[in-house]
N, CA, C and O of each residue as an XYZ file, in Angstrom:
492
protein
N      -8.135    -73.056     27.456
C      -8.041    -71.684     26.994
C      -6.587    -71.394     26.612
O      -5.617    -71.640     27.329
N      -6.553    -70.777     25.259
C      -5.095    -70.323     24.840
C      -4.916    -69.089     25.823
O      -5.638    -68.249     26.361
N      -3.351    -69.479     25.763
C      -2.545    -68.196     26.793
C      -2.355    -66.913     25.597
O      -2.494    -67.073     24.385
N      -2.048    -65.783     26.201
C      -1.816    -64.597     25.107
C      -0.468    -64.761     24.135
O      -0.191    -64.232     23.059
N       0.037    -65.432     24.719
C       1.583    -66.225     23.800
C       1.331    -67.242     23.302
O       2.314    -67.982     23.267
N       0.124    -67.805     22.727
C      -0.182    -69.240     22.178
C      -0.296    -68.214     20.789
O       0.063    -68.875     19.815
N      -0.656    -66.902     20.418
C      -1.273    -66.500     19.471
C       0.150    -65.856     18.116
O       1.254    -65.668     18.628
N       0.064    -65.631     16.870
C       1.067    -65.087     16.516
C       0.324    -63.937     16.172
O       1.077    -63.003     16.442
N      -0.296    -63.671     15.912
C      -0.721    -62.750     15.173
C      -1.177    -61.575     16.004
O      -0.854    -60.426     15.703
N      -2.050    -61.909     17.220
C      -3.214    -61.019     17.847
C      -2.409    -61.054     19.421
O      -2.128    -62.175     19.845
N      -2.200    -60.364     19.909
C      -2.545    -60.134     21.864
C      -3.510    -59.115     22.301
O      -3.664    -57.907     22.122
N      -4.133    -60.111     22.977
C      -5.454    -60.101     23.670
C      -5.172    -59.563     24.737
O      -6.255    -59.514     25.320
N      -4.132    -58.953     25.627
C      -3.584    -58.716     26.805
C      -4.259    -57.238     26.843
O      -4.601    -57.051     28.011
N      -4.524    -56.340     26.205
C      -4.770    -54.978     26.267
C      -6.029    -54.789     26.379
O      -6.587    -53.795     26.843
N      -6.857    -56.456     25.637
C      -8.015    -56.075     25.657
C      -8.968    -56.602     27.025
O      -9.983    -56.162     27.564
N      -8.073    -57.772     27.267
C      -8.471    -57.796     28.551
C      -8.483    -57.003     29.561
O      -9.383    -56.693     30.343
N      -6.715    -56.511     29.423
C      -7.406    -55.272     30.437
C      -8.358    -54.437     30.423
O      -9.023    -54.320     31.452
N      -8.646    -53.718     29.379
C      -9.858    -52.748     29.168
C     -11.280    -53.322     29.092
O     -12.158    -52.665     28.533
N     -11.539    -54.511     29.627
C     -12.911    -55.243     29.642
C     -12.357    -55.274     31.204
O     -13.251    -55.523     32.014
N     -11.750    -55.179     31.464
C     -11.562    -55.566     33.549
C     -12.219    -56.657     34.029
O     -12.899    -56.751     35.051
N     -11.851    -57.810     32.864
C     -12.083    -59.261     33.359
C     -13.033    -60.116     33.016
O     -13.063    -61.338     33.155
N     -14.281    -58.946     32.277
C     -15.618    -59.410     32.311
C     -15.693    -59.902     30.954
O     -15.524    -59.251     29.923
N     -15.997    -61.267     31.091
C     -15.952    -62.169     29.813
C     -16.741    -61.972     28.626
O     -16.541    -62.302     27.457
N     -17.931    -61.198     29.339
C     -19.182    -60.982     28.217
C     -18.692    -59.737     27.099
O     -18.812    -59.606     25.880
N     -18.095    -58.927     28.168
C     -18.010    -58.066     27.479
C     -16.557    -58.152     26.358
O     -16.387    -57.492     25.333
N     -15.685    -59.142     26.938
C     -14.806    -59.132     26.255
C     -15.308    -60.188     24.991
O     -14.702    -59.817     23.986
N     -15.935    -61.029     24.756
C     -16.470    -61.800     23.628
C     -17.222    -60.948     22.858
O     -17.043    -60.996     21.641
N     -17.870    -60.326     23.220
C     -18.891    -59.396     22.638
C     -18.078    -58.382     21.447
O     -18.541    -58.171     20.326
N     -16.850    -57.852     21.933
C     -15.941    -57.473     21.358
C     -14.987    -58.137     20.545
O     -14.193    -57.599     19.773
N     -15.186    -59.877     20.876
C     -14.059    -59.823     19.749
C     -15.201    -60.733     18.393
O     -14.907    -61.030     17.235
N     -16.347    -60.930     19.063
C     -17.242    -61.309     17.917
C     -17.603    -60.097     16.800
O     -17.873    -60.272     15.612
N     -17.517    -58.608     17.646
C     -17.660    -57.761     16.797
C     -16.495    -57.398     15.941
O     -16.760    -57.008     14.804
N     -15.087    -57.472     16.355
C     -14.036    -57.236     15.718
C     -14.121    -58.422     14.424
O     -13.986    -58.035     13.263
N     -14.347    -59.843     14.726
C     -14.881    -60.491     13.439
C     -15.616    -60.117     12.352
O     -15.134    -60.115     11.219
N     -17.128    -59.691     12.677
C     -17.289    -59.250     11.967
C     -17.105    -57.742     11.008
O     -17.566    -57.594      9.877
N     -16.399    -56.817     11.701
C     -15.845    -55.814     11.325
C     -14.366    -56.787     10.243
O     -14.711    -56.716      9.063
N     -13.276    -57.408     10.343
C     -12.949    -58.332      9.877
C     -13.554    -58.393      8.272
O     -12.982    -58.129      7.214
N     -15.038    -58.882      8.558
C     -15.702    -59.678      7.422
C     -16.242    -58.363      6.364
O     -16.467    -58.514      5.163
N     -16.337    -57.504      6.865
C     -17.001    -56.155      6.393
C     -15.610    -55.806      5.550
O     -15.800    -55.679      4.341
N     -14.275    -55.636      5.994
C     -13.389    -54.681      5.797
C     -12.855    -55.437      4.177
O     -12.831    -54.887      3.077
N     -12.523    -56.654      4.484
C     -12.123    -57.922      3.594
C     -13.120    -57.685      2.124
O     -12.668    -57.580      0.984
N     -14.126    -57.654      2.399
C     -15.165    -57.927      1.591
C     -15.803    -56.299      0.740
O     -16.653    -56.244     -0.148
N     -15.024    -55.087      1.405
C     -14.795    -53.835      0.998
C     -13.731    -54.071     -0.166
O     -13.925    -53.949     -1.375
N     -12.093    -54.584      0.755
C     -10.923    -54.395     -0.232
C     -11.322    -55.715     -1.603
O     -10.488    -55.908     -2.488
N     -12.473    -56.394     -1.586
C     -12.568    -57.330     -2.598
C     -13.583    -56.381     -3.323
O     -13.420    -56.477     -4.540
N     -14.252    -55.785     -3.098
C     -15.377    -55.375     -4.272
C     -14.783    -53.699     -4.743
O     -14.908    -53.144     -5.835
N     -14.211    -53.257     -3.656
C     -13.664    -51.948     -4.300
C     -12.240    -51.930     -4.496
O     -11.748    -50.920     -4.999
N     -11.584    -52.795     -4.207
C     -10.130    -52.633     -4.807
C     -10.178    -52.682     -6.341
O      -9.658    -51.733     -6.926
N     -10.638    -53.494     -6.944
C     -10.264    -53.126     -8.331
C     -11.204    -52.450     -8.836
O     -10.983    -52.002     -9.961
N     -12.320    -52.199     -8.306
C     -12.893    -50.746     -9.007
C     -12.240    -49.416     -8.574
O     -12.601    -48.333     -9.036
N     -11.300    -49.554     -7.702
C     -10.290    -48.089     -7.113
C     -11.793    -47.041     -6.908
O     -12.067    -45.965     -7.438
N     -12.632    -47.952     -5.832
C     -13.388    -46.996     -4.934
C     -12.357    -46.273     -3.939
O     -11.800    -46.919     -3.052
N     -12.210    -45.386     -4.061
C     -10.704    -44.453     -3.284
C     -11.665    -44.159     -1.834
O     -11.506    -44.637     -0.711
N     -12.617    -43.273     -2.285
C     -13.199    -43.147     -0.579
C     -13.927    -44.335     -0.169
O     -13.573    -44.525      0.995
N     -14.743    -45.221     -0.503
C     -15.075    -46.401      0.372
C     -14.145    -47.061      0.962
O     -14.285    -47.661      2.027
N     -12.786    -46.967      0.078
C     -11.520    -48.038      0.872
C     -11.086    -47.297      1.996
O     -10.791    -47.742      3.105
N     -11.072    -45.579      1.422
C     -10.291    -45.012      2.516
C     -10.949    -45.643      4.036
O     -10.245    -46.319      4.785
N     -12.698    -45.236      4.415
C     -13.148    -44.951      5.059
C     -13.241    -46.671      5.991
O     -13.349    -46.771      7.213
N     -13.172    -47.705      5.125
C     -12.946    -48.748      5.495
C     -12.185    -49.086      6.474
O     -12.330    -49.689      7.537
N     -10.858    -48.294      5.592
C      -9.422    -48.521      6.788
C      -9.233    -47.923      7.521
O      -8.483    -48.512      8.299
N      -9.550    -46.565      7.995
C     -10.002    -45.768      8.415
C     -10.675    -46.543      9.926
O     -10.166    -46.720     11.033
N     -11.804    -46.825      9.461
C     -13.013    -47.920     10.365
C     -12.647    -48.781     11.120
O     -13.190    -49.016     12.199
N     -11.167    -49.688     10.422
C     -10.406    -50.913     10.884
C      -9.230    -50.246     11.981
O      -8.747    -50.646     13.040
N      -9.137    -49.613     11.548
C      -7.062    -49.151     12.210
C      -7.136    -49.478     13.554
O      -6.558    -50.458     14.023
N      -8.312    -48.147     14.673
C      -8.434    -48.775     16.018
C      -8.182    -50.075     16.855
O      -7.590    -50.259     17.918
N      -8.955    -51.054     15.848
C      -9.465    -52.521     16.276
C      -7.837    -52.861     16.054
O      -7.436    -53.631     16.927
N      -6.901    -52.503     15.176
C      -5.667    -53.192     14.713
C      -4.812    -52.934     16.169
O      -3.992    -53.764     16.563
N      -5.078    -51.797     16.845
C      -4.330    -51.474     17.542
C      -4.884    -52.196     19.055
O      -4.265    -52.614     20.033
N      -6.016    -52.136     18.798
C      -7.200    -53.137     20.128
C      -6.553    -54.253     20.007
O      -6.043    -54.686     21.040
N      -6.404    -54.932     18.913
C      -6.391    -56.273     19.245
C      -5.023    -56.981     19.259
O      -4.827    -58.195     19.298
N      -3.835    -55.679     19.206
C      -2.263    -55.906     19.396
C      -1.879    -57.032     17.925
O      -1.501    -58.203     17.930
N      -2.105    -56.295     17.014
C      -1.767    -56.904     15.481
C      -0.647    -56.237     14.804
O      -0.456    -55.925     13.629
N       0.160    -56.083     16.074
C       1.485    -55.040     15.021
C       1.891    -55.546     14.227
O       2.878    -54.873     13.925
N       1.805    -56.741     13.281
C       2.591    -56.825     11.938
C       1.388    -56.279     10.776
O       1.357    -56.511      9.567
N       0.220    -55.300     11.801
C      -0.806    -55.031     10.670
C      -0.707    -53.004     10.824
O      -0.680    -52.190      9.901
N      -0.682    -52.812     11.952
C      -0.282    -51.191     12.218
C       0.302    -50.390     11.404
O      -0.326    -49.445     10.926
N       1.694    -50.630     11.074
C       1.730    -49.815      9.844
C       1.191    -49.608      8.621
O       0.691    -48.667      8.005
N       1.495    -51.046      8.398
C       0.459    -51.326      6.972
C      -0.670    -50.922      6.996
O      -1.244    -50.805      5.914
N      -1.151    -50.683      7.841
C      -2.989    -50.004      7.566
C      -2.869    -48.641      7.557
O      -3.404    -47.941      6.697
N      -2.112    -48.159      8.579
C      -1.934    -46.446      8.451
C      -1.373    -46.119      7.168
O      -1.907    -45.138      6.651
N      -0.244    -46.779      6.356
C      -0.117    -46.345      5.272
C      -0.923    -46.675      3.779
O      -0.960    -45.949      2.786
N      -1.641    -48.218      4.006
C      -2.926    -48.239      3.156
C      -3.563    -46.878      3.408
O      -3.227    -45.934      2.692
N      -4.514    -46.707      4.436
C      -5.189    -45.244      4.841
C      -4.452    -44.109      3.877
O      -4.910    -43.489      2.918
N      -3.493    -44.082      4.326
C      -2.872    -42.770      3.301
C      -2.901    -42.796      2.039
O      -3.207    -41.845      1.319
N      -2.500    -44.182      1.594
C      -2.765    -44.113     -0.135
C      -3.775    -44.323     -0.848
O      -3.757    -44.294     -2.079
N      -4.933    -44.597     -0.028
C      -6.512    -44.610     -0.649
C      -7.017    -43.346     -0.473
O      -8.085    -43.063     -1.016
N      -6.375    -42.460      0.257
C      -6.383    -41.054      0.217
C      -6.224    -40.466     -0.148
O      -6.958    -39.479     -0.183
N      -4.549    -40.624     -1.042
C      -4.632    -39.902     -1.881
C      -4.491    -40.407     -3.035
O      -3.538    -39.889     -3.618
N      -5.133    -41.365     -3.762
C      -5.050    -42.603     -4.296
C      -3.411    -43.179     -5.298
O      -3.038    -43.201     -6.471
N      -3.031    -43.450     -4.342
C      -1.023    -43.163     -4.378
C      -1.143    -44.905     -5.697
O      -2.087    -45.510     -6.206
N       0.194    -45.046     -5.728
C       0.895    -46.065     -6.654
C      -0.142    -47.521     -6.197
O      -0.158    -48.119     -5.121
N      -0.970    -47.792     -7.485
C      -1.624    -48.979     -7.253
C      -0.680    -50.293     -7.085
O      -1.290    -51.088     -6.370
N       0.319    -50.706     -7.396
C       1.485    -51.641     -6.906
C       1.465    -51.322     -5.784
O       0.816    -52.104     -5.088
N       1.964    -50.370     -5.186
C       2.269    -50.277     -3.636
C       0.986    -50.788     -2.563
O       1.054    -51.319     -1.454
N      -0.496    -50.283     -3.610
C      -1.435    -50.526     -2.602
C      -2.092    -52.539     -2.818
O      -2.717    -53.413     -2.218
N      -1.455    -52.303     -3.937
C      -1.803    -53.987     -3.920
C      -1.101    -54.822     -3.059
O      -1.649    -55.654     -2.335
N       0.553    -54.552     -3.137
C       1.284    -55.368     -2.001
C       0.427    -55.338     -0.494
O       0.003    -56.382      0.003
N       0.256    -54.133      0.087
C      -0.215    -53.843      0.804
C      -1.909    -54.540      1.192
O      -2.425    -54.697      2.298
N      -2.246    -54.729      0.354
C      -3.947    -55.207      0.600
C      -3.821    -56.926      0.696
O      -4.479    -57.615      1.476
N      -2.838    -57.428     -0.266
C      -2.505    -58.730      0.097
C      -1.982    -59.042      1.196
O      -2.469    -60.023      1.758
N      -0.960    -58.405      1.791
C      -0.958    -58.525      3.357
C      -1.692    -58.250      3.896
O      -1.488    -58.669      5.036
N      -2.735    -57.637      3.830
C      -4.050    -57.394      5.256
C      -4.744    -58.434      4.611
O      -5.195    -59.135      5.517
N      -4.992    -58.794      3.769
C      -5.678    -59.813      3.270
C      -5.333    -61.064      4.255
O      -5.951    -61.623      5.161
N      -3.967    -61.251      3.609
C      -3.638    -62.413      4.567
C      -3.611    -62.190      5.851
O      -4.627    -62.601      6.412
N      -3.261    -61.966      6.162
C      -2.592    -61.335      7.751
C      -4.526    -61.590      8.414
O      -4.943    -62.469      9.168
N      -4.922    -60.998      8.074
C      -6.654    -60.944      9.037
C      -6.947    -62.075      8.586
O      -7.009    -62.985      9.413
N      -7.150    -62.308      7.523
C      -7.590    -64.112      7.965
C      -7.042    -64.649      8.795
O      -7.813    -65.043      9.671
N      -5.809    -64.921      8.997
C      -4.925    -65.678      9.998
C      -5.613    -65.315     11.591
O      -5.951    -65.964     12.581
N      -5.578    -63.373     11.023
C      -6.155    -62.689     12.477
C      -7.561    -63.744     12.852
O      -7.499    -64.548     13.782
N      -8.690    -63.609     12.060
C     -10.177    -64.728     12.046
C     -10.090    -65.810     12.586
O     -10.819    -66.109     13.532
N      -9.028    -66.749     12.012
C      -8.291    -67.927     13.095
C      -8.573    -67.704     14.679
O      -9.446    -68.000     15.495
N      -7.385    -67.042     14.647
C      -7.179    -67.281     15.921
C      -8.258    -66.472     16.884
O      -8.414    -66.531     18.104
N      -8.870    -65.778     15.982
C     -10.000    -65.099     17.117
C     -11.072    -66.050     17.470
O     -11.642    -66.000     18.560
N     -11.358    -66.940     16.529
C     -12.449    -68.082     16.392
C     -11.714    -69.326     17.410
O     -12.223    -70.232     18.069
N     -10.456    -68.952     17.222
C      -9.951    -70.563     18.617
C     -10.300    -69.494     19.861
O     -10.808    -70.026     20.848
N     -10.110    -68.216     19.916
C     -10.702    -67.878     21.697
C     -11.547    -67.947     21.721
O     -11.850    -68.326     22.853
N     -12.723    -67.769     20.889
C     -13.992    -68.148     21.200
C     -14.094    -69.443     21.822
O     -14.380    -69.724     22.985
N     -13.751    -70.336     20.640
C     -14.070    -71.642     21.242
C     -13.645    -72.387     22.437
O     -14.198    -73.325     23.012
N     -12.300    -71.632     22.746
C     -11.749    -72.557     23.934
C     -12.530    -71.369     25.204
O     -12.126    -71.596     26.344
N     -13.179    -70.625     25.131
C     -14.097    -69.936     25.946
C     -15.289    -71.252     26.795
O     -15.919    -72.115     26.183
N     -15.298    -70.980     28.594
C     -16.191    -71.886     28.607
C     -17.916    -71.802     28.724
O     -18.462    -71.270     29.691
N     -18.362    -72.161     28.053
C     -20.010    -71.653     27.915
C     -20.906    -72.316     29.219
O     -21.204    -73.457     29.573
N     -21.239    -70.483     29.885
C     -21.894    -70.754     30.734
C     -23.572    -70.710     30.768
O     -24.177    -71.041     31.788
């Protein structure tokens, strides 16, 4: 099992605490944060360049919590201020830089959520 410092991207430390140990419940959560992940990704690909303004908003919107659940601060700002500019549908440059980093950045996040799964031991 990776330690919470094996990870760059994600700490898992907050979320463990708030599961109080219990494994089920903490997998259960980060299988759902995956697929929330797969939902959000697959939003900024079909409505980013149609500049769906409220589906993106409500997307990121949907995501931000989990960013903060799953200790992804190189993703925290960047999503609160995506949120704001699909809001008010601000400088498309600014929101493109911006979507390519969550782009990247959560895949990387998918990684490493898929190695805790696996190094999880199945009982």
């Amino acid at each position: 099992m990776k330690t919470p410092t094996d990870y760059t991207f994600i700490s898992l430390t907050g979320l463990r605490e708030d599961t109080f140990g219990d494994e089920e419940i903490f997998m259960a959560i980060v299988q759902l944060f995956q697929e929330s992940i797969d939902e959000f990704l697959e939003i900024l690909e079909k409505c980013w360049p149609e500049k769906q303004w409220e589906e993106l908003y409500q997307a990121t919107h949907k995501i931000k919590p989990n960013i903060t659940m799953f200790g992804i601060s190189s993703l925290e700002q960047e999503i609160l201020n995506l949120e704001s500019l699909f809001s008010s549908q601000g400088n498309p440059k600014d929101i493109n830089d911006l979507v390519e980093k969550c782009q990247s950045i959560l895949t990387q996040v998918k990684l490493e959520l898929e190695a805790e799964l696996n190094n999880k031991p199945h009982e």
